[in-house]
N, CA and C of each residue as an Amber inpcrd file, in Angstrom:
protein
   639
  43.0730000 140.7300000 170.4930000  43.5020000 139.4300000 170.0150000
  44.6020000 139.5870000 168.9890000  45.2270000 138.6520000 169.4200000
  46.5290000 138.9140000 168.0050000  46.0760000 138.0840000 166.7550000
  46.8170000 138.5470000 165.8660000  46.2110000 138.3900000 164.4610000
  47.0460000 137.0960000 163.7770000  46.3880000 136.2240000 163.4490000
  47.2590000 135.0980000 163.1610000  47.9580000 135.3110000 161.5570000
  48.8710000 135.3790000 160.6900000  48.7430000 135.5110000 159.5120000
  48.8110000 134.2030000 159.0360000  48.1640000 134.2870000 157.8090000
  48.2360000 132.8150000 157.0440000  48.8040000 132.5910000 155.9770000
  49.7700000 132.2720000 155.8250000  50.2630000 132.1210000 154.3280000
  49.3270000 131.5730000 152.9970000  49.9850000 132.2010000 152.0450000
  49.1100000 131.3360000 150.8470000  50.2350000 129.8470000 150.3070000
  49.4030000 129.1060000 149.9580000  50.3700000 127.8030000 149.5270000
  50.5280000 128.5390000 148.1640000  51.4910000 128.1850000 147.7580000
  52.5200000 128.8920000 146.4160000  51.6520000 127.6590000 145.5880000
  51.1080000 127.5900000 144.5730000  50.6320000 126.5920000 143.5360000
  52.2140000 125.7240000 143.0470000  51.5760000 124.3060000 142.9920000
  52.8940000 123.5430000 142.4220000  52.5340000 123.2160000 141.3160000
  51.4300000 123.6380000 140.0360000  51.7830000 123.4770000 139.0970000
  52.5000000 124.0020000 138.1240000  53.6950000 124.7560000 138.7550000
  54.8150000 125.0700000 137.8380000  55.5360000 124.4620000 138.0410000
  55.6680000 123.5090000 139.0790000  56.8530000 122.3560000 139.3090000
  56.3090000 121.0540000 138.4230000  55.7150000 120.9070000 138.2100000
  54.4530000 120.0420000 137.5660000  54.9210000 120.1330000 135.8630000
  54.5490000 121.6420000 135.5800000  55.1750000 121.7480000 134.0350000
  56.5430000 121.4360000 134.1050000  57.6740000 121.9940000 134.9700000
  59.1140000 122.0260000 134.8340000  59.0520000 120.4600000 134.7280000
  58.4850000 119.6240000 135.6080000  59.1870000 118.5890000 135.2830000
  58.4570000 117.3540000 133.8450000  57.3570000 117.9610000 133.4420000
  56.6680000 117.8240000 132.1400000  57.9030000 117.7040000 131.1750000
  58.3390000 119.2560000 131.3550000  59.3730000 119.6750000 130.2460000
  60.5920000 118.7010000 130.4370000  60.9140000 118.5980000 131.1760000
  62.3000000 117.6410000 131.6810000  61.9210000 116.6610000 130.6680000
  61.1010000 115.8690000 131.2640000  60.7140000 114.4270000 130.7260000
  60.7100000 114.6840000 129.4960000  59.9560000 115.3660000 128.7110000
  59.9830000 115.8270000 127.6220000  61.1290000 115.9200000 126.6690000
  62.3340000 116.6570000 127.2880000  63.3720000 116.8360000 126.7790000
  64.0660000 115.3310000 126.6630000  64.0280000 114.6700000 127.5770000
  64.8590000 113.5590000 128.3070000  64.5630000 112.8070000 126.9970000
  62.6720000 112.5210000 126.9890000  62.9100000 111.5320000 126.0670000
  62.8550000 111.9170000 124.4430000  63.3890000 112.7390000 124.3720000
  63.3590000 113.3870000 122.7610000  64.8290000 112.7670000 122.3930000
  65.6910000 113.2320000 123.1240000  67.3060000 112.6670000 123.1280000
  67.5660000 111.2530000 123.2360000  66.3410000 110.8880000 124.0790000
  66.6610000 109.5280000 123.8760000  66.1470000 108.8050000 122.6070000
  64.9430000 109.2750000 121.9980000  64.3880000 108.7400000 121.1500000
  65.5340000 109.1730000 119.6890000  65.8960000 110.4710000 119.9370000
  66.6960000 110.9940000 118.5650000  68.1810000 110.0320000 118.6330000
  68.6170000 109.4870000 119.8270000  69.8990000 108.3970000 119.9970000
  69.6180000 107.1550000 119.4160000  68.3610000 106.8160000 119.4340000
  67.8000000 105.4420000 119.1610000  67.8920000 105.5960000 117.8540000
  67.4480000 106.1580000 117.1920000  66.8730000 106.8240000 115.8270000
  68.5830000 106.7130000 114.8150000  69.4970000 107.4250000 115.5820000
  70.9530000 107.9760000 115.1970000  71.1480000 106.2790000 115.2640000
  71.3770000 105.2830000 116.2410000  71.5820000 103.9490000 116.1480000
  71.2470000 102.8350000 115.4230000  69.8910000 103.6440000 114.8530000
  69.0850000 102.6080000 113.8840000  69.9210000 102.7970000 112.7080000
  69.9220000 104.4040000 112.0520000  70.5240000 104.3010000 110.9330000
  71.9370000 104.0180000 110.5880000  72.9250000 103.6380000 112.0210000
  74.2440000 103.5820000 112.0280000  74.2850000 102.0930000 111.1690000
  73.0170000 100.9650000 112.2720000  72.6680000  99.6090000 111.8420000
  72.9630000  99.6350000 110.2780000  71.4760000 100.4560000 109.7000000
  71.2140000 100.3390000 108.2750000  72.5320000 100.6540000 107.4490000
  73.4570000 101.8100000 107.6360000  74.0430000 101.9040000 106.8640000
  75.3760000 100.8650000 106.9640000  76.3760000 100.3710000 107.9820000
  76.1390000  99.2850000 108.3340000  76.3270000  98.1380000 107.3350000
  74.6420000  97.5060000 107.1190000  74.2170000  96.9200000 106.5280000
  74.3430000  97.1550000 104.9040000  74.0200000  98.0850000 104.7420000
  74.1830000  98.4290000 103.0770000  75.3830000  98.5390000 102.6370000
  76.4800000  99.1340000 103.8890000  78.1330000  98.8540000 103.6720000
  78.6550000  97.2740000 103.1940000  78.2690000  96.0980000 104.0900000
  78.6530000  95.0130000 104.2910000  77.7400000  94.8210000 102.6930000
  76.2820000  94.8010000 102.5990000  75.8040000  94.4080000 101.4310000
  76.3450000  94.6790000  99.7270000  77.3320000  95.9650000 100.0830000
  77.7870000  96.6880000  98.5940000  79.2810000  95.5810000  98.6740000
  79.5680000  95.8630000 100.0150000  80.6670000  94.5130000  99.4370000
  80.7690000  93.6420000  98.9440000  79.7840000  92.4410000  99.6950000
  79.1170000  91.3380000  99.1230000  78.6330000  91.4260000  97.6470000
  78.1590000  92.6110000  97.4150000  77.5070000  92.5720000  95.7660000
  78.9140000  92.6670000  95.1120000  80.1280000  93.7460000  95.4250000
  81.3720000  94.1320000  94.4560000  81.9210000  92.5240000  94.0480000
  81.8050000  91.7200000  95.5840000  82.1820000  90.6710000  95.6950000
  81.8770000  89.6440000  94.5250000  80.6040000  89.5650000  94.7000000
  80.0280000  88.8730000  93.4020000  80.2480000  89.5180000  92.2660000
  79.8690000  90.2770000  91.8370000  80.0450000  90.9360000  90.6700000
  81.5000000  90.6950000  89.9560000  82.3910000  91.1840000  90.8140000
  83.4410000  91.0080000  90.5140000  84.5980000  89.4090000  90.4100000
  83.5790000  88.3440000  91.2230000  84.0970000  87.2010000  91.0590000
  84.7700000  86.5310000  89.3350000  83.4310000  87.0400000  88.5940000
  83.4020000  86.4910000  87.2540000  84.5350000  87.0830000  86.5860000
  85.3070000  88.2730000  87.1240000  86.6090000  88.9110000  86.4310000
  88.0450000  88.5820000  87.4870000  87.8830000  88.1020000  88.4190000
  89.0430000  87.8610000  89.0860000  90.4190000  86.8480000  88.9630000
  89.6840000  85.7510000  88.3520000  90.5210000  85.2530000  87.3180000
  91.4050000  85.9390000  86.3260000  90.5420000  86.1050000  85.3280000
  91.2130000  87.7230000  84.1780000  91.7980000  88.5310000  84.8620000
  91.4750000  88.9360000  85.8000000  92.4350000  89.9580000  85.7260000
  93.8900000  89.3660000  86.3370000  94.1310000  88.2080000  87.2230000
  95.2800000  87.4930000  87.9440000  95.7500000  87.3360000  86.1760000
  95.2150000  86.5060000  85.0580000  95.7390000  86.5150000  84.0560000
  96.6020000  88.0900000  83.4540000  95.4540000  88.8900000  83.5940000
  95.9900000  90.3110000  82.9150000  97.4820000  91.0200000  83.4950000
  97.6000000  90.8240000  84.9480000  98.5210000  90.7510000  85.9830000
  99.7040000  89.8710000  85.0740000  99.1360000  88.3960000  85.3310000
 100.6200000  87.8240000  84.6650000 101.1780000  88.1480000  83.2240000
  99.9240000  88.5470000  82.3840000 100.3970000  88.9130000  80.8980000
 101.1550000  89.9510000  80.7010000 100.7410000  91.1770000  81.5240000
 101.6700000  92.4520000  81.5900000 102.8530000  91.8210000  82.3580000
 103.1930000  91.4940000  83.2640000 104.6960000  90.8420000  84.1860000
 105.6310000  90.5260000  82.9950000 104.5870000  89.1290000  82.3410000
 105.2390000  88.6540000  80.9600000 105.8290000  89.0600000  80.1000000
 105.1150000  90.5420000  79.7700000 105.2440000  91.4780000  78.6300000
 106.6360000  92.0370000  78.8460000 106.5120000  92.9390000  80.1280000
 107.6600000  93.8980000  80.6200000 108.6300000  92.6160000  80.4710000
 108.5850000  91.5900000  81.0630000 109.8350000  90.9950000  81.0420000
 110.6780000  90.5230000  79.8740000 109.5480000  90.1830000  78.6280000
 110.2860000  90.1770000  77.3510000 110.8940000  91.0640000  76.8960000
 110.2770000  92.4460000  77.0600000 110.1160000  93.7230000  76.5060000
 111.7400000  94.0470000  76.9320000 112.2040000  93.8430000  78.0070000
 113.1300000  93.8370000  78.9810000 114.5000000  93.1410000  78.4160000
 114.4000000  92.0090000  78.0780000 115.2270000  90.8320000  77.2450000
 115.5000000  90.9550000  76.5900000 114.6380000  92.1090000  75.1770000
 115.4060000  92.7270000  74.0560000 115.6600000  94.1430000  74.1760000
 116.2280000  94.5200000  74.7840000 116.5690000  95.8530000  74.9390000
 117.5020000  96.5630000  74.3160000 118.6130000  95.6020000  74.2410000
 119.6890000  95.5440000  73.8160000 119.9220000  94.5620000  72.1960000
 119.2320000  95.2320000  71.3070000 119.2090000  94.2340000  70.2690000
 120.2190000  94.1340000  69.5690000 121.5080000  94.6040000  69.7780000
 123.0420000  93.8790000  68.8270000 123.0170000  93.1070000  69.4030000
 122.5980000  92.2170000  70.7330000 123.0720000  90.8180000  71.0540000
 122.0760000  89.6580000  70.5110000 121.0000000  90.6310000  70.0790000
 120.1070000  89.4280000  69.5870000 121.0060000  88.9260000  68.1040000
 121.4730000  87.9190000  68.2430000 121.8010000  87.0120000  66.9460000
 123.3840000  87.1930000  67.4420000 123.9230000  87.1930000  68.1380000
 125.5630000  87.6200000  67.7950000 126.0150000  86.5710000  69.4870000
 125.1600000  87.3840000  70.1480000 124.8890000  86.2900000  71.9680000
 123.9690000  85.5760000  71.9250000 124.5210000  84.2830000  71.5600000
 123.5370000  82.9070000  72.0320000 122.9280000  82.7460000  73.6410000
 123.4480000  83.2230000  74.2580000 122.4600000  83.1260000  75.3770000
 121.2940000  84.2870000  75.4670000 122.3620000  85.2380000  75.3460000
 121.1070000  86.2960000  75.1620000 119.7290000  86.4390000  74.5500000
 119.9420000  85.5420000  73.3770000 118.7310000  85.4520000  72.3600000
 118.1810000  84.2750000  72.6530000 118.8860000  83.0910000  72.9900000
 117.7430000  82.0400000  73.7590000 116.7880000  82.6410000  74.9970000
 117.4630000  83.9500000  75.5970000 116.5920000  83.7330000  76.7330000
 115.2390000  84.9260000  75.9680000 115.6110000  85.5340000  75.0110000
 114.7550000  86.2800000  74.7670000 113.9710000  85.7850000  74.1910000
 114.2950000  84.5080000  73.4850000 112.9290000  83.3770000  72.5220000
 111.9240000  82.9060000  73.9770000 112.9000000  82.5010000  74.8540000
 111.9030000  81.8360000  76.2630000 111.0030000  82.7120000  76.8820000
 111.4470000  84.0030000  76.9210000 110.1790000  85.3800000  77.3670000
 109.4670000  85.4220000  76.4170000 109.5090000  85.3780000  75.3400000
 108.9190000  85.4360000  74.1800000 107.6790000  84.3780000  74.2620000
 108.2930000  83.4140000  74.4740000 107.4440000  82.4470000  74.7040000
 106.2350000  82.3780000  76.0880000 107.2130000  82.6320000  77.0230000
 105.7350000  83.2700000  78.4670000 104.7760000  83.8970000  77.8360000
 105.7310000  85.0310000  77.4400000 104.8640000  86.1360000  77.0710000
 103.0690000  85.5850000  76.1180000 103.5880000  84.6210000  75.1120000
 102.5950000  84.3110000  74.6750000 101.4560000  83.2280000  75.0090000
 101.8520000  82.5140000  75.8880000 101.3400000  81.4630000  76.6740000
 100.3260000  81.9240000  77.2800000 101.3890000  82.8810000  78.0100000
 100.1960000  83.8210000  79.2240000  98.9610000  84.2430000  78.2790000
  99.1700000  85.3190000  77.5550000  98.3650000  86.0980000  76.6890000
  97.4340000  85.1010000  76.1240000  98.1240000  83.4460000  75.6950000
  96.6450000  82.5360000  75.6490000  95.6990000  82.4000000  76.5190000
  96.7330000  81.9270000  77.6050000  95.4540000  81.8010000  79.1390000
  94.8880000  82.8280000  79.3530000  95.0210000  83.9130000  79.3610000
  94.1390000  85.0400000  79.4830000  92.9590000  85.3420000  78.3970000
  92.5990000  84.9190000  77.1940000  91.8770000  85.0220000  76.3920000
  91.1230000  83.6590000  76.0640000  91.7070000  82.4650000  77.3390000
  91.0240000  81.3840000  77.2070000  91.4900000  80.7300000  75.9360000
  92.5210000  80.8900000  74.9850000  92.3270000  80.2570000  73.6330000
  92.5660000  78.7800000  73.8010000  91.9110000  77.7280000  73.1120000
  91.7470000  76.4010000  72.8640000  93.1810000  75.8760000  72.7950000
  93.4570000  74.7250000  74.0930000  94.3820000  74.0380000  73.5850000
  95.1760000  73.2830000  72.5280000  96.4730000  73.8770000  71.9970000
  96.9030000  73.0700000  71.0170000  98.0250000  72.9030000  70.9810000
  98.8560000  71.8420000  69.8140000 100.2010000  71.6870000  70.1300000
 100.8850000  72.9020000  70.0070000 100.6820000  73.9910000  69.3370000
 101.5550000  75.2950000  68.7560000 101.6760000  75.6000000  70.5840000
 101.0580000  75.6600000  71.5900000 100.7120000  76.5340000  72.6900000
 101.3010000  75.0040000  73.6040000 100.9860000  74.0160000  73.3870000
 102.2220000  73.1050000  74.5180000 103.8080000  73.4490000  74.5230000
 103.6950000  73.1310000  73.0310000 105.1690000  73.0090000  72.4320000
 105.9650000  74.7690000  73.2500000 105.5070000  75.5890000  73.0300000
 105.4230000  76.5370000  73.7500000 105.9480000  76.6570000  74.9220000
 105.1390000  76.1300000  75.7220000 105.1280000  75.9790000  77.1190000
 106.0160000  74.9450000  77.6300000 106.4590000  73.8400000  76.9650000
 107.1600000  73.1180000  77.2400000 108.5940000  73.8800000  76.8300000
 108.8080000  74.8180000  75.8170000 109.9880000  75.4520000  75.4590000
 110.4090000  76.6760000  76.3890000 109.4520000  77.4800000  76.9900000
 109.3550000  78.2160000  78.2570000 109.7810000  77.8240000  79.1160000
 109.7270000  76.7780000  79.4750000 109.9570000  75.8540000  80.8090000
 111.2740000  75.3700000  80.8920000 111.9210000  74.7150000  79.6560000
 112.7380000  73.8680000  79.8940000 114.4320000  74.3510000  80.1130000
 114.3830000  75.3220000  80.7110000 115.6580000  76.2840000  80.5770000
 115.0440000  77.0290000  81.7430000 114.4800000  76.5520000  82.8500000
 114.0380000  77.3840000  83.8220000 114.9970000  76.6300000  84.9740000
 115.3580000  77.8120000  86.0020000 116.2430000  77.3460000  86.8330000
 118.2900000  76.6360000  86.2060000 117.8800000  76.9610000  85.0860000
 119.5200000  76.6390000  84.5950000 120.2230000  77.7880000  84.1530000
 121.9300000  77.0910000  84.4600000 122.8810000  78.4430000  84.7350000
 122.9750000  78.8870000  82.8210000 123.6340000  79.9930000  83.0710000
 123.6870000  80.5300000  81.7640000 124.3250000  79.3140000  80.4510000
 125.3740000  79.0390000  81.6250000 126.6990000  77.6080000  80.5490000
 125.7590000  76.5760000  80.3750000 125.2960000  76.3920000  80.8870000
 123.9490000  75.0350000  80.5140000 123.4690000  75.2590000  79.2410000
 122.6910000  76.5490000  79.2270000 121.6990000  77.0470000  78.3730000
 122.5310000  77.3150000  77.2930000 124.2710000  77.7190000  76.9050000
 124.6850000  77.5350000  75.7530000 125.1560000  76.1540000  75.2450000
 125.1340000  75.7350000  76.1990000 125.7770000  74.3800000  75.7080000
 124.8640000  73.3710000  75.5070000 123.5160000  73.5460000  75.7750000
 122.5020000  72.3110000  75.2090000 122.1040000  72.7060000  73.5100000
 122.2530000  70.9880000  73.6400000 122.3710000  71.0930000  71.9500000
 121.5140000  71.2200000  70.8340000 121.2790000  71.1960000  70.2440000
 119.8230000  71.5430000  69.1990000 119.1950000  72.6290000  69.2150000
 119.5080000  73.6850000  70.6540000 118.2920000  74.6750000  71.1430000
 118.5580000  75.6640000  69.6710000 119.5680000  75.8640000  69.3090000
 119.5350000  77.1410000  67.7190000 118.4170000  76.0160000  66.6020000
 118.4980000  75.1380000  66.5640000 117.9920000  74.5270000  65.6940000
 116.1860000  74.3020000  65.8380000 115.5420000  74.9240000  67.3290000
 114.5840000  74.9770000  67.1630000 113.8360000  76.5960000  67.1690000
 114.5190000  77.3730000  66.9450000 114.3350000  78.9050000  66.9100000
 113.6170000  78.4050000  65.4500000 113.4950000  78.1390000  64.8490000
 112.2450000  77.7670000  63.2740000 111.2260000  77.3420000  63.9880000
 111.3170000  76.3390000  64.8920000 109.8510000  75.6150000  65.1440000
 109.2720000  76.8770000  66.1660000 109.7840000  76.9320000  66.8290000
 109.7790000  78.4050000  68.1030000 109.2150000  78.9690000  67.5900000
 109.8350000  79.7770000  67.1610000 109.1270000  81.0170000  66.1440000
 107.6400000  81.0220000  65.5540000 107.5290000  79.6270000  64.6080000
 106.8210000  79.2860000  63.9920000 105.2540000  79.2240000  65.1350000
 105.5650000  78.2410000  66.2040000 104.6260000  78.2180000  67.0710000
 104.2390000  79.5490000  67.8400000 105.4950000  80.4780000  67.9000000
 104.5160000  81.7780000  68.3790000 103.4180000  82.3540000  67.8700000
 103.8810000  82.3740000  66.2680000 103.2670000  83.2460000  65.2620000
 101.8290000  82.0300000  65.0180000 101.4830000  81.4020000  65.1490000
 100.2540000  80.1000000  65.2120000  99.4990000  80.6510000  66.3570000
 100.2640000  80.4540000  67.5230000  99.5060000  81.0040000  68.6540000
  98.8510000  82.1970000  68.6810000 100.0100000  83.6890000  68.7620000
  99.5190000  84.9400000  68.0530000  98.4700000  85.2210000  67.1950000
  98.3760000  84.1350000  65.7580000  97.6560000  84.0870000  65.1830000
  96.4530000  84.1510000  65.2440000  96.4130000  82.9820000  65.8950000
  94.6380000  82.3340000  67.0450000  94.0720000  83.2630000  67.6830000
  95.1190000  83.7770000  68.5650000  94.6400000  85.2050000  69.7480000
  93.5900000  86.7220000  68.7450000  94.8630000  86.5380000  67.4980000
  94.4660000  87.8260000  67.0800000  93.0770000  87.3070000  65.8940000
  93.1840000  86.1370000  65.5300000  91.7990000  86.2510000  64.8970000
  90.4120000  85.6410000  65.9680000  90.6160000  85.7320000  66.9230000
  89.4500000  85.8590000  67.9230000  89.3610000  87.0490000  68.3260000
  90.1270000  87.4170000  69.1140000  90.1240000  88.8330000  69.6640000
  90.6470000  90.2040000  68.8930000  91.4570000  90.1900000  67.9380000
  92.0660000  91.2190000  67.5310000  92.0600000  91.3570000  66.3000000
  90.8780000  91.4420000  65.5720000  90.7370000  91.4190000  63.5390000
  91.1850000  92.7970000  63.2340000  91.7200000  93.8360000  64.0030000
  92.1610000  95.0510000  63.5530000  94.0950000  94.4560000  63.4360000
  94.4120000  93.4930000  64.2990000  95.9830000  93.2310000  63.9040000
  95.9590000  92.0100000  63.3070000  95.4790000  91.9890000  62.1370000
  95.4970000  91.0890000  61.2510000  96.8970000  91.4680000  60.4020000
  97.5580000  92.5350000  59.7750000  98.3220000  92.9450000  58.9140000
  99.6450000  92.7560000  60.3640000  99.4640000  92.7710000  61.0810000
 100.7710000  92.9750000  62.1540000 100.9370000  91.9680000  62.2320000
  99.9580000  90.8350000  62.6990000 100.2760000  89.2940000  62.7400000
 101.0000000  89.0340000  61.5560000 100.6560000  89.4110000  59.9200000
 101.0140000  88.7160000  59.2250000 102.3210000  89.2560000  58.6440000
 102.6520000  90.2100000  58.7980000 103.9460000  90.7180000  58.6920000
 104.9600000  89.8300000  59.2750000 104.3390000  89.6360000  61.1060000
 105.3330000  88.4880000  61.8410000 105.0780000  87.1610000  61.2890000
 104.2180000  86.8320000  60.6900000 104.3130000  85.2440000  60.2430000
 105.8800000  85.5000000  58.7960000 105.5730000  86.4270000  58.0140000
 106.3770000  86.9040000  56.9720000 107.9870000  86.5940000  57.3620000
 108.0750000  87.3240000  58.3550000 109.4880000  87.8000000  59.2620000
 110.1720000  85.8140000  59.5840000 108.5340000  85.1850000  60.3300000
 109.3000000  83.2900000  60.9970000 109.7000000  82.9950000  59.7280000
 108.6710000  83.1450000  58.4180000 109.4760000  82.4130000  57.4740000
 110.4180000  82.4490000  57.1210000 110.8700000  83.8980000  57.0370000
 112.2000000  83.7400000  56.9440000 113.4560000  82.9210000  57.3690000
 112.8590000  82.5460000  58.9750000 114.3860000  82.4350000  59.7680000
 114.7500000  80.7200000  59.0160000 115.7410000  80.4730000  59.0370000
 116.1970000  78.5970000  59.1680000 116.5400000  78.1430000  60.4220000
 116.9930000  77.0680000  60.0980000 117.4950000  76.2280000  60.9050000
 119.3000000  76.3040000  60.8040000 119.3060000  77.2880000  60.1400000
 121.1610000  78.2530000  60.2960000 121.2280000  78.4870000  61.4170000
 122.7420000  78.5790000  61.9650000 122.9900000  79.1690000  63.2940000
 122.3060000  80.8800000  63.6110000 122.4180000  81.1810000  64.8710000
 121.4750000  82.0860000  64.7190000 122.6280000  83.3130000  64.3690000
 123.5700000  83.1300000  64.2710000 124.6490000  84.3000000  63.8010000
 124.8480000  84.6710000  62.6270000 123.9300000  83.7040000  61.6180000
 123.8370000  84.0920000  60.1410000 122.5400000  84.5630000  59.8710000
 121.7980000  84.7540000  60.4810000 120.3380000  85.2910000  60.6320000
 120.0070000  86.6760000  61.9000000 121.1620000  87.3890000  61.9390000
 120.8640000  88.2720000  62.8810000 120.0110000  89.4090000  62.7050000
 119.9780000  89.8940000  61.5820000 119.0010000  90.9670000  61.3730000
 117.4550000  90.5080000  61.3340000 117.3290000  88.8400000  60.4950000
 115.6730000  88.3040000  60.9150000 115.3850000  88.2150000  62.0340000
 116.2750000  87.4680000  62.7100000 115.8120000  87.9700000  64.3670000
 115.3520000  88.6170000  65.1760000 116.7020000  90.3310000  64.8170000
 116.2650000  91.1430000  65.0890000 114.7810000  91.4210000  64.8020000
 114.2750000  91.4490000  63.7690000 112.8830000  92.2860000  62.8410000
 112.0830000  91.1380000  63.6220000 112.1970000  89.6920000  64.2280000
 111.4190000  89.3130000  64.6960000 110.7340000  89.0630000  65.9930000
 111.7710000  89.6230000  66.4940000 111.6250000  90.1840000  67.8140000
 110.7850000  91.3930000  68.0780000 110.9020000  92.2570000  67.4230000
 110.7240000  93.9300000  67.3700000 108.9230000  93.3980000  66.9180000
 109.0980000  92.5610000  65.8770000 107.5060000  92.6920000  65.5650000
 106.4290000  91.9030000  66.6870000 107.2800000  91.1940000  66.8180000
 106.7740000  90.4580000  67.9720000 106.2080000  91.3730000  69.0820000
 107.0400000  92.1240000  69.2500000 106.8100000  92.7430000  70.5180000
 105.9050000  93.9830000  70.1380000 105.5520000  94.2840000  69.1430000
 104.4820000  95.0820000  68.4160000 103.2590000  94.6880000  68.8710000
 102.8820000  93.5690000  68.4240000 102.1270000  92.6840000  68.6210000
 101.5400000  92.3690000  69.7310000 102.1490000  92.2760000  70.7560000
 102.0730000  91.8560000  72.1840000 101.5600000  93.0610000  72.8140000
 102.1490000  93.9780000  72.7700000 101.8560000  95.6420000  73.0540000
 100.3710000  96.1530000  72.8160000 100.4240000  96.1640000  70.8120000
  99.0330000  96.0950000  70.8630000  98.2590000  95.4260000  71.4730000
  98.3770000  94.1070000  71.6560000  97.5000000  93.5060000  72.6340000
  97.2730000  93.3770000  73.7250000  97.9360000  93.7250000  74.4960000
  97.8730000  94.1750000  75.8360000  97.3100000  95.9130000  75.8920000
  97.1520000  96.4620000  74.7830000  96.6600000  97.8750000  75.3000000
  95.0700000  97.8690000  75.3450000
């Protein structure tokens, strides 16, 4: 008789584990993707939330600082106007326009410290203003403007004043040096008063400096 052979069936529980392991693997990657997605969410979230907080936080200074912005602009631009100080008192235009920066300059520096409305700080602002958009020949030829470089003056050093005894009791002696300097000036043309000018400009701008630092 011939001999039949019989095979053995090969066991399939190693196909059984292999594909255990598969699955296994499969969902580890998937679970560690999910995991990587969650915290993309969260952080995300805590990104958008730190904004929102800078946001707030920072609302209560955004004002101030648009002020602090215009006070420095202000500054440089006065700072700018006397550069050249033989024309202060000798060039009437020159020195009107440097009383009118003079004048931003301090306006601003009110609004930025909030100080209380008053006439020293209209009068001001109305003297800032009123020589805005006009040609140089205008601005020498309107009449009275030498004759209010006393009141001018006077109202800076009021304003200044205010600023520095709220905010600034260390420039108490600088303020009052410049109040010293307005008294001086008159209601003389400004070509007989060129050196008070000068000194009142210069202190002025002392003043402003310190306060802006």
């Amino acid at each position: 008789m011939a001999e039949i052979k019989i095979e053995k069936k090969k066991p399939i529980w190693p196909w059984i584990l292999l594909v255990l392991i598969l699955l296994a693997v499969i969902a580890y990657f998937v679970y560690a993707n999910n995991e990587n997605d969650d915290n993309s969410d969260d952080m995300e979230i805590e990104e958008v939330d730190d904004v929102n907080n800078n946001t707030f936080n920072d609302s209560t200074t955004y004002e101030d600082s648009l002020y602090y912005s215009d006070s420095t602009n202000d500054m440089m631009q006065y700072s700018e106007s006397i550069q050249d100080s033989t024309r202060i008192g000798t060039d009437s235009t020159y020195t009107k326009m440097a009383l009118q920066n003079l004048s931003k300059a301090v306006t601003t520096k009110a609004a930025q410290y909030n100080l209380e409305r008053s006439k020293a700080m209209e009068d001001l602002k109305q003297y800032s203003g009123q020589m805005d958009g006009m040609s140089d020949s205008k601005m020498t030829n309107m009449t009275g403007i030498s004759k209010n470089f006393k009141a001018v003056s006077g109202n800076v050093v009021a304003v200044l004043q205010s600023i520095q005894t709220k905010n600034f009791p260390a420039l108490q002696k600088e303020v009052t040096d410049l109040k010293q300097t307005s008294d001086k000036l008159t209601s003389a043309t400004i070509d007989k008063q060129q050196v008070t000018l000068q000194a009142f400009f210069r202190k002025a701008n002392e003043v402003l400096n310190k306060m802006n630092s």
